[in-house]
C-alpha positions as CSV (number, residue, x, y, z in Angstrom):
1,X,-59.1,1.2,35.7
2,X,-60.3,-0.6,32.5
3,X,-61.9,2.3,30.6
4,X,-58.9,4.5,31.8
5,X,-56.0,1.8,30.2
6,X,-58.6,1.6,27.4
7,X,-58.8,5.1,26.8
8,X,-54.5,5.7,27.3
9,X,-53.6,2.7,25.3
10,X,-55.5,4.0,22.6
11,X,-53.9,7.6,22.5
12,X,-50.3,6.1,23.1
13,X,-51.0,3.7,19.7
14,X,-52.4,6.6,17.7
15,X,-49.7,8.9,18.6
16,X,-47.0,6.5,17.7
17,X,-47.9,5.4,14.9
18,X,-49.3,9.1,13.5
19,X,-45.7,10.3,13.5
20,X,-44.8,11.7,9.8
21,X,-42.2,9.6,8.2
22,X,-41.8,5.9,7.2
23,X,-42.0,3.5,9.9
24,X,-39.5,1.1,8.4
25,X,-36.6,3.2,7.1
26,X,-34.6,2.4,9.7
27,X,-35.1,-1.2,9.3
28,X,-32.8,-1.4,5.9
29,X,-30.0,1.0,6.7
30,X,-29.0,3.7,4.1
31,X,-31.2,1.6,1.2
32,X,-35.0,1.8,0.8
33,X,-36.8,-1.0,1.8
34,X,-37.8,-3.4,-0.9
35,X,-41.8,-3.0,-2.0
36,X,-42.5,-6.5,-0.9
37,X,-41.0,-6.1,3.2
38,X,-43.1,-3.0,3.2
39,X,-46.2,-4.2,2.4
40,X,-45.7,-7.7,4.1
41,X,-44.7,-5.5,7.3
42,X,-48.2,-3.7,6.8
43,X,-50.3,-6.6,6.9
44,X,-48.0,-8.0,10.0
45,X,-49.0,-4.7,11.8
46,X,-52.7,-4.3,10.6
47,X,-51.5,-0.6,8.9
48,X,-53.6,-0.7,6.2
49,X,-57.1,-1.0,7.7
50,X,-58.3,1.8,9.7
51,X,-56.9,3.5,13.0
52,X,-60.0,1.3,15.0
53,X,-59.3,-2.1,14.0
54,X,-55.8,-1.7,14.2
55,X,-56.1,-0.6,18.0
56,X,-58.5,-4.0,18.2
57,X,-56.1,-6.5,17.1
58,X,-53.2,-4.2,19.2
59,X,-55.6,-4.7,21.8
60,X,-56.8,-8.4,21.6
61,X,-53.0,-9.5,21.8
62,X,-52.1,-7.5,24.4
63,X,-54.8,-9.6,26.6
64,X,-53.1,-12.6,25.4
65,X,-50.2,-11.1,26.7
66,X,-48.5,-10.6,23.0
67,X,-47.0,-6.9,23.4
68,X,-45.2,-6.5,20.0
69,X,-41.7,-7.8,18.4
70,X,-38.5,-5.4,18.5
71,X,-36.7,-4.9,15.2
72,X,-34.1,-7.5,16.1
73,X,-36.9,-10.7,17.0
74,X,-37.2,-10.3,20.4
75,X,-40.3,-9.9,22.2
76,X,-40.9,-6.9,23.9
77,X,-41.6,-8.8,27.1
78,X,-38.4,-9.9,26.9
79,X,-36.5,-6.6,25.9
80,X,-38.6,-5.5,29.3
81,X,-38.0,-7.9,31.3
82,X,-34.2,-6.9,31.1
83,X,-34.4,-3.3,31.5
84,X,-37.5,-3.0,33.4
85,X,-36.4,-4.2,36.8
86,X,-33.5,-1.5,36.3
87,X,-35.6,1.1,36.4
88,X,-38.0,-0.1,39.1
89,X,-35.1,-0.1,41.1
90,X,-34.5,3.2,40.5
91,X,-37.4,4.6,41.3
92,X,-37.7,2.6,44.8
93,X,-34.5,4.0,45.5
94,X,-36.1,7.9,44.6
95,X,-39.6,7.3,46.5
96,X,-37.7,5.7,49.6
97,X,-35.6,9.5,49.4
98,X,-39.1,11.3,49.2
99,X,-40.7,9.1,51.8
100,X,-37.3,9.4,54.0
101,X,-36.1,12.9,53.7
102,X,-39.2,14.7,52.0
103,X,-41.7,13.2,55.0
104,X,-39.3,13.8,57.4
105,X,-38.1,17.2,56.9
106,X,-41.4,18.1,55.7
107,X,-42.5,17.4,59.5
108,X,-39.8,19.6,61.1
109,X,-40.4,22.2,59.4
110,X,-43.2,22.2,59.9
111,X,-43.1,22.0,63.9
112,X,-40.5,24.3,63.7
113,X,-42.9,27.0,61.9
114,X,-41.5,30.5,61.2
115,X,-37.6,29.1,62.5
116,X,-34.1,29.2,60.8
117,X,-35.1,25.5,60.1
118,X,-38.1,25.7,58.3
119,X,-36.7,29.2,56.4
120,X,-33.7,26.8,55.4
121,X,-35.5,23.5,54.2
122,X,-38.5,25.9,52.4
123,X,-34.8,28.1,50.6
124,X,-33.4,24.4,49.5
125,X,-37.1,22.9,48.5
126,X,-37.6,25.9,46.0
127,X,-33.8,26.0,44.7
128,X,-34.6,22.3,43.9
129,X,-37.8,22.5,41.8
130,X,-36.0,25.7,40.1
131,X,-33.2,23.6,38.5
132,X,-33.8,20.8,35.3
133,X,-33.3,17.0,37.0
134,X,-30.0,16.9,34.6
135,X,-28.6,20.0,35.5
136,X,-28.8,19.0,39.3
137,X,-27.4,15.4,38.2
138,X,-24.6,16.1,36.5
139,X,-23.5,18.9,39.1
140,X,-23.8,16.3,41.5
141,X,-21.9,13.3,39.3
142,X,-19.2,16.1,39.4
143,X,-19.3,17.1,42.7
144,X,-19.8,13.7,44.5
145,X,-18.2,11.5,41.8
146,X,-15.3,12.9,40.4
147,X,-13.9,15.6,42.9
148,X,-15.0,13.8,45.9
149,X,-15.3,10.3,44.7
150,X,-18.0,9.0,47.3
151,X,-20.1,7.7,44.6
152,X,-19.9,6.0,40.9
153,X,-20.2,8.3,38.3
154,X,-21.8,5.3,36.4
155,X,-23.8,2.7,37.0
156,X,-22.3,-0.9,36.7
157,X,-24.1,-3.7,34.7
158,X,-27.2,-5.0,36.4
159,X,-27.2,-1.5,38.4
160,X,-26.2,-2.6,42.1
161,X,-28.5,-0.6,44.7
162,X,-25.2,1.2,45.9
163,X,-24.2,2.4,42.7
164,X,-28.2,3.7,42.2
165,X,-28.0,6.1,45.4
166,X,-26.8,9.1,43.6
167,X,-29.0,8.9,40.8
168,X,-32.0,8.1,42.7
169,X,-31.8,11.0,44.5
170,X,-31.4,13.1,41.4
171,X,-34.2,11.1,40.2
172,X,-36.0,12.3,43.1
173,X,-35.1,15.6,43.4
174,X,-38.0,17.5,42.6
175,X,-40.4,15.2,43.7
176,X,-38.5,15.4,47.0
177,X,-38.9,19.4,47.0
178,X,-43.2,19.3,46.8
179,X,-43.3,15.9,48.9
180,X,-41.3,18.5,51.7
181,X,-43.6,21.6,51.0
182,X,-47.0,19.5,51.1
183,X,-45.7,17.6,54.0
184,X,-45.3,21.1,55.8
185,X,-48.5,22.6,54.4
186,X,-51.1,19.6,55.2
187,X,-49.4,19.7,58.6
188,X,-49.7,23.2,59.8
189,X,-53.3,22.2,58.6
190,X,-54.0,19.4,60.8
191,X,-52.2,20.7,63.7
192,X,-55.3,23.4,64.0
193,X,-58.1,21.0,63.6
194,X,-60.6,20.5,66.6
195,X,-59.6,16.8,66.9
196,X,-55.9,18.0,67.8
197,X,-56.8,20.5,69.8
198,X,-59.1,18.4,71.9
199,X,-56.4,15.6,72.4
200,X,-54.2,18.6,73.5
201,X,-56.6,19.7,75.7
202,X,-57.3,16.2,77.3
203,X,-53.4,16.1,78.1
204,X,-51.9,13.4,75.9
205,X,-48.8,13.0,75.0
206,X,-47.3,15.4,72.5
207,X,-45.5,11.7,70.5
208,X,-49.0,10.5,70.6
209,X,-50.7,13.7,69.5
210,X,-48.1,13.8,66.3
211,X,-47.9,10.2,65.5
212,X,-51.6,9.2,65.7
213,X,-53.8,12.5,65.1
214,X,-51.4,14.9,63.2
215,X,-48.9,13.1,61.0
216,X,-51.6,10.0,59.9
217,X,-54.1,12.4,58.6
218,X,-51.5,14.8,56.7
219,X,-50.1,11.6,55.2
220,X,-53.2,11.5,52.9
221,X,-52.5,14.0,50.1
222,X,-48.7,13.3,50.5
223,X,-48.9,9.6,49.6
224,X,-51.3,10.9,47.0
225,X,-49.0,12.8,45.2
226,X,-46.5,9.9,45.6
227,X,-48.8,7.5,43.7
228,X,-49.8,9.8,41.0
229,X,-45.9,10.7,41.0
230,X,-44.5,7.2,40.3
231,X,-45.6,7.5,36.7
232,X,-43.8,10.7,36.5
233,X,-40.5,9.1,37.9
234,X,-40.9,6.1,35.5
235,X,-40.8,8.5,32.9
236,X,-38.3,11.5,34.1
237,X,-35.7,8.3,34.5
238,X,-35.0,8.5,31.1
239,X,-33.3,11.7,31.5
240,X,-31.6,10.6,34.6
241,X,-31.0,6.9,33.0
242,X,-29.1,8.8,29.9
243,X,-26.5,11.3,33.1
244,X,-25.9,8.1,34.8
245,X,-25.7,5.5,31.7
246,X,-28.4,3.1,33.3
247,X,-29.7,0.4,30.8
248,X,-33.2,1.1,32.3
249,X,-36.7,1.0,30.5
250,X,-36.1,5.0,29.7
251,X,-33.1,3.8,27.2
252,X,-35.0,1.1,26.0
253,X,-37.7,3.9,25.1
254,X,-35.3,6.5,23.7
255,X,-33.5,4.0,21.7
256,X,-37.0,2.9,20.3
257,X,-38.2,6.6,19.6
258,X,-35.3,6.9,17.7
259,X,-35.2,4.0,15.3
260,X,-38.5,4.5,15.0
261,X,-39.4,1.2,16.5
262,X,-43.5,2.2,17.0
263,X,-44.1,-1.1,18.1
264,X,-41.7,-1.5,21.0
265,X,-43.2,1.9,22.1
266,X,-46.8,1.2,22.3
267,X,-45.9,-2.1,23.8
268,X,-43.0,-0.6,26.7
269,X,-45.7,2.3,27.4
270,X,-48.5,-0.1,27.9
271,X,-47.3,-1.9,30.4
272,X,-45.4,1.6,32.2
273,X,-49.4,2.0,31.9
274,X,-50.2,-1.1,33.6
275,X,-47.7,-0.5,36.6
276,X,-49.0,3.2,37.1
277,X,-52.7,2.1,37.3
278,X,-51.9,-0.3,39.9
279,X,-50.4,1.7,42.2
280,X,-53.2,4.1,42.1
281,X,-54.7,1.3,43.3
282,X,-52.4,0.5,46.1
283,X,-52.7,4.4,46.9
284,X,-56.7,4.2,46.9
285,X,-56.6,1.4,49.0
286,X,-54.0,2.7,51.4
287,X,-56.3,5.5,52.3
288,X,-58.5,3.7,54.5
289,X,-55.3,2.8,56.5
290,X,-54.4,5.8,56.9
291,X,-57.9,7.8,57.9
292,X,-60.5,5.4,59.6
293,X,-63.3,7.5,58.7
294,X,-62.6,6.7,54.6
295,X,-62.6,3.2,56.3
296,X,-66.0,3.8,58.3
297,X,-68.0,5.3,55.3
């Protein structure tokens, strides 16, 4: 994990700050900045020395837990510590859908091989990973918001886990789709493996069969995917944050990228960074739960 947020960290803060253009025009409106902010912000920021040392000092306050300043004083702890749980929220809300309905469909398709079923959910799966995430969210703020009203075309202040339903399922959409078709895939798989066939064959039950010997063992490059896919959800919420108007981490990013605010980028990614590495964790760990014979070896 070290060499890996090492090795991101440092291509996140060369990319920011390798973008063409001043970094502190828009810090003084329509007016250039004065000589003296300019260089006294270059100094602040270590932009003067080479690419290197200004990735050390980035780097040896970041382990003292100093992630940068916004443009308007605040730390960028504390501009994430607002928006961040916002968007974490979010993205429970779109795993939960691909653990839910993604697992679950994935599994009767799958034991319903070659039916009207599995021809349906394999028809919607591809219709889904065909369409954009904001094309499929605002048909759906139309649909379900406005003509049917059964959810809020916005979310309210401080984003209430009702009012994030709707958008965490656009969120997941896509997701959702491959979490379906692996699902299916790594079962049809399993369900043909000597191990199965031999508890077949000894005459236990077909729940028992499914719960302990098939679905546990096709779980493993499912929850895979979901791991590796929460940094992708972090991420593709900024496009769903911007359909629903959610003051998540992806508008906090945006606006950043926009103001040119290289600082509160490095910083907000970092820790995005941070939160992605440790579920891989969770993920790696989670396998030996899952497969005893990881746990054995």
């Amino acid at each position: 994990m070290i060499p890996v947020l090492i090795g991101t960290t440092f291509l996140i803060y060369a990319m920011a700050w390798a973008v063409p253009g001043d970094p502190f025009a828009s810090r003084c409106g329509q007016r250039p900045c004065p000589e003296a902010f300019v260089q006294a912000e270059t100094e602040r920021l270590h932009l003067d020395q080479p690419l290197p040392v200004q990735y050390g000092h980035f780097l040896l306050n970041m382990v003292q837990g100093d992630f940068g300043t916004t443009f308007s004083g605040d730390t960028v702890l504390e501009a994430v510590s607002k928006a961040f749980p916002i968007t974490v929220k979010l993205t429970v809300v779109a795993i939960l859908f691909e653990l839910i309905l993604g697992i679950g469909i994935g599994t009767i398709a799958a034991l319903r091989r070659g039916g009207y079923l599995d021809g349906f959910f394999l028809f919607t799966s591809l219709v889904a990973i065909s369409f954009p995430s904001f094309v499929i969210g605002y048909v759906l703020q139309y649909l379900l918001g406005v003509k049917a009203g059964l959810f809020s075309v916005t979310v309210a202040a401080g984003a209430p886990w009702g009012d994030l339903i709707l958008p965490g399922f656009v969120l997941a959409s896509l997701s959702l789709a491959y979490v379906l078709r692996l699902t299916r895939a790594s079962m049809l798989e399993t369900l043909q493996a000597d191990h199965v066939r031999t508890a077949i064959a000894k005459g236990l039950p077909k729940s028992m069969i499914l719960r302990k010997h098939v679905l546990r063992n096709s779980l493993i490059p499912v929850i895979t995917y979901i791991g590796a896919d929460v940094g992708a959800l972090l991420g593709g919420a900024i496009v769903t944050e911007g359909v629903f108007n959610i003051q998540g981490i992806g508008g906090l990013i945006f606006h950043a990228l926009r103001i040119r605010e290289n600082g509160t980028v490095v910083g907000v990614t970092t820790l995005v960074v941070l939160v992605i590495l440790f579920v891989n964790l969770l993920v790696d760990l989670l396998y030996a739960r899952l497969d005893p014979r990881i746990r054995y070896e």
